[in-house]
C-alpha positions, 0 to 999 in steps of 0.5 A, a space after each residue: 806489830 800491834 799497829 798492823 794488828 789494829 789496822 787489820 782488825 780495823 778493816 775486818 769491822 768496815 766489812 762487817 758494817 757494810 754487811 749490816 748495813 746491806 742486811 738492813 736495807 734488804 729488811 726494808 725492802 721486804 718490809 715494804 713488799 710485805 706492806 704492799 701484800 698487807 694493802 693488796 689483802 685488805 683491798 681483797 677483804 674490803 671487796 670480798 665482804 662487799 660481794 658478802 653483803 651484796 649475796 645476803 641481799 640477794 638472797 633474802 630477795 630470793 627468799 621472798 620471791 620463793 615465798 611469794 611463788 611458794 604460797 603460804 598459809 598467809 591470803 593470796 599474794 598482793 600482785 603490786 607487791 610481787 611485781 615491784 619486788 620483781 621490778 626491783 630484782 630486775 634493777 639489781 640484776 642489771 647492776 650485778 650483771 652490768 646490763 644496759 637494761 633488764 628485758 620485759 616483761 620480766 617473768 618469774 622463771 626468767 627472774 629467779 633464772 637470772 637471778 641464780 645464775 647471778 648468785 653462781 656468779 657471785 659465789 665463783 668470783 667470791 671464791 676467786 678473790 677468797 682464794 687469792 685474798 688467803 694467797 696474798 695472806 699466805 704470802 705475807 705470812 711467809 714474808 713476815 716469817 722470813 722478815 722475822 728470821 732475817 731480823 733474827 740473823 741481824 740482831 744476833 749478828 750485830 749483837 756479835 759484831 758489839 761483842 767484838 768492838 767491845 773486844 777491840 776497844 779493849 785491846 786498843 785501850 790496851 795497846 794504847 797503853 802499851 804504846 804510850 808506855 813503850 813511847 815514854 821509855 823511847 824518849 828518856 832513852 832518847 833524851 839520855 842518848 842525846 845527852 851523852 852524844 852531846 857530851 861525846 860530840 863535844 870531846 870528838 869536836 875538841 880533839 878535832 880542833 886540836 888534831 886539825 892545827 896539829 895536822 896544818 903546822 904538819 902540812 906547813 912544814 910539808 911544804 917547807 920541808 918539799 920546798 926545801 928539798 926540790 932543786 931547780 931542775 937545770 940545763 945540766 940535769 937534762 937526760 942526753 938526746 945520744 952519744 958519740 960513736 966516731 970522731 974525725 978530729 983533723 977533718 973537724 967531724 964527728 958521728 952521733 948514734 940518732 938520725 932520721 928514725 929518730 926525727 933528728 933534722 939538719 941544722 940542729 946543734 948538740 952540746 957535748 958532754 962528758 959525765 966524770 965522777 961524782 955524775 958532775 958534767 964537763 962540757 967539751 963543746 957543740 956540734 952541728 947536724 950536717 947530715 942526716 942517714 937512717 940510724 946515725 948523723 954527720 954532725 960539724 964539730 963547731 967548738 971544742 973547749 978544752 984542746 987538751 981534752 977534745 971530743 971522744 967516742 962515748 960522750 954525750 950530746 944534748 939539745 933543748 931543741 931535740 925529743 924522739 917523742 914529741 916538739 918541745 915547748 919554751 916559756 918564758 920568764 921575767 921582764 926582757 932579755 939580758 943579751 944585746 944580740 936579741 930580742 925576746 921576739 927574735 928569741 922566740 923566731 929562733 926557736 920556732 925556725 929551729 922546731 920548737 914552739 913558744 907558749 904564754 903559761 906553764 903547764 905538766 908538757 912545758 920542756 923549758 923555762 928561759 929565765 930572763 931578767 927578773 925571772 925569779 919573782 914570775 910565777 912561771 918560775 914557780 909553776 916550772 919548780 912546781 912541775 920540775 919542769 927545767 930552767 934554760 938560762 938565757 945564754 944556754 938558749 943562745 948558744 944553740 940558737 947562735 952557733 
């Protein structure tokens, strides 16, 4: 707040000092048209006392002359005399009055005629510049009255404007001292708070530390307790695709409840299935798609494990080659095939002419991993763990793809 108060009181005395300044460059200019009248007037007076010494001449000359025609108590007039005093008022006439040449003979009434009206000449004209040397003195005067007043108004406004620097100077020494105060106070405050944020930074760093292993041993053994814990995602955990509904054993047939709504196409082959206590599967043998309606199949039954306990109504079917949803994608993992039927190329030819398809590495849509020879130590083993993604051994592929 003091430094919005200094920087307003700041610009107060810039405005106040431009009005001096402008205050002091308009008394100079009136100076200077006073000086101009006071050179005018003198030039006035300088002619005035001219034409003043110029009218005594003349009139001294006009007192002779009317001595002269007068007549006096003195002898009669000297006519050389009067006639060079006439010649001599001639020539000045013709300087007064500006003419080329004074006419003659030049008679005494035509000289003092002429020379009368000079002296009206004169006097009107003295007049003139009298008055107008008494206006310009009149109007310096006036100038110097105003120049006078305004220097007035200039002194007792800088004296003002002194009075208040004087006043800020103080408050800003004040503030000054206030503020290096306030700035001392802020700076051991400071110096105290980084102190004991050292202080706390330090314990906070060392809990940290301690925290941080104590939370890496616990993630490890996340780790190891997940890892632990998740199974191998098998081809015996696989959801079921359907169900029998109907089994015509002597005719070797067999009718499942998924047909063409459902995407299912000839040629596939189905494991049956039968879930007994526990949630364990007993496999009871493979059916083949022989014909495809709107809502059911005709499958072949292709094998049956166990005569004693044949294919019923109720159980289920399953293939790694079916899904309502989308095509199913295989993987494989390890260095070759164990079969000495056929070759991972063969393998993968079988799948792809049997719907699926077969890609390079694992990811979230991947259906099945073939586990091959040395499967375990591949990282699509891994990633297939990972993921949850189910393992298909090598023979379980076989059977569907070689019924």
């Amino acid at each position: 707040m003091a430094r919005g108060q200094g920087g307003i009181h700041f610009s107060y005395l810039i405005v106040v000092v431009v009005i001096c300044i402008m205050t002091i460059l308009f008394a100079f200019s009136q100076n200077s048209t006073i000086a101009d009248l006071e050179a005018s007037a003198v030039k006035l007076r300088e002619e005035r006392d001219a034409k003043e010494n110029q009218v005594r001449d003349l009139s001294t000359r006009y007192d002779d002359l009317s001595e002269v025609v007068t007549g006096s108590a003195a002898e009669s007039p000297d006519v050389d005399l009067l006639k060079g005093k006439l010649d001599q008022c001639g020539n000045d006439l013709k300087d007064v009055l500006g003419m080329s040449a004074v006419p003659t003979p030049l008679g005494m009434d035509d000289a003092l005629g002429e020379m009368t009206k000079a002296l009206t000449s004169l006097k009107s004209s003295l007049e003139q510049q009298t008055a107008t040397a008494v206006s310009a003195t009149d109007r310096s005067l006036q100038h110097q009255q105003e120049v006078q007043e305004v220097r007035n108004e200039f002194q007792a406004r800088v004296d003002e404007l002194r009075n208040e620097n004087n006043d800020l100077q103080t408050q800003l020494e004040r503030t000054r001292a206030d503020s290096r105060e306030e700035v001392s106070r802020l700076q051991n405050e400071i110096q105290e708070l980084e102190e004991d944020s050292s202080s706390r930074l330090y314990a906070v760093n060392r809990d940290l530390q301690i925290t941080q292993g104590l939370l890496d041993k616990a993630h490890q053994r996340i780790k190891q307790l997940e890892y632990e814990l998740k199974q191998e995602q098998d081809w015996g955990m696989v959801d079921p695709d359907g169900e029998v509904l109907r089994v015509e054993e002597e005719l070797g047939f067999a009718w499942i409840n998924i047909g063409r709504q459902d995407r299912l196409r000839r040629g596939l082959v189905f494991q049956v299935f039968q879930t007994v206590g526990g949630g364990k599967r007993v496999t009871k043998g493979r059916v083949e798609v022989a014909r495809v309606e709107e809502d059911f199949a005709e499958v072949r039954i292709l094998e049956t494990i166990d005569p004693y306990n044949p294919i019923a109504i109720g159980d289920q079917v399953t293939s790694p080659f079916y899904n309502k949803e989308t095509t199913p994608i295989f993987v494989f993992a390890g260095d070759r095939p164990v079969n000495n039927r056929l070759s991972r190329e063969e393998m993968v030819q079988k799948i792809e002419a049997f719907g699926g398809t077969v890609e390079d590495d694992v990811r979230l849509e991947t259906a099945f991993v073939v586990a091959l020879a040395g499967y375990a130590e591949t990282d699509e083993y891994d990633e297939a763990r990972s993921l949850g993604v189910t393992i298909l051994r090598e023979q379980e592929l076989l059977e569907f793809i070689q019924p």
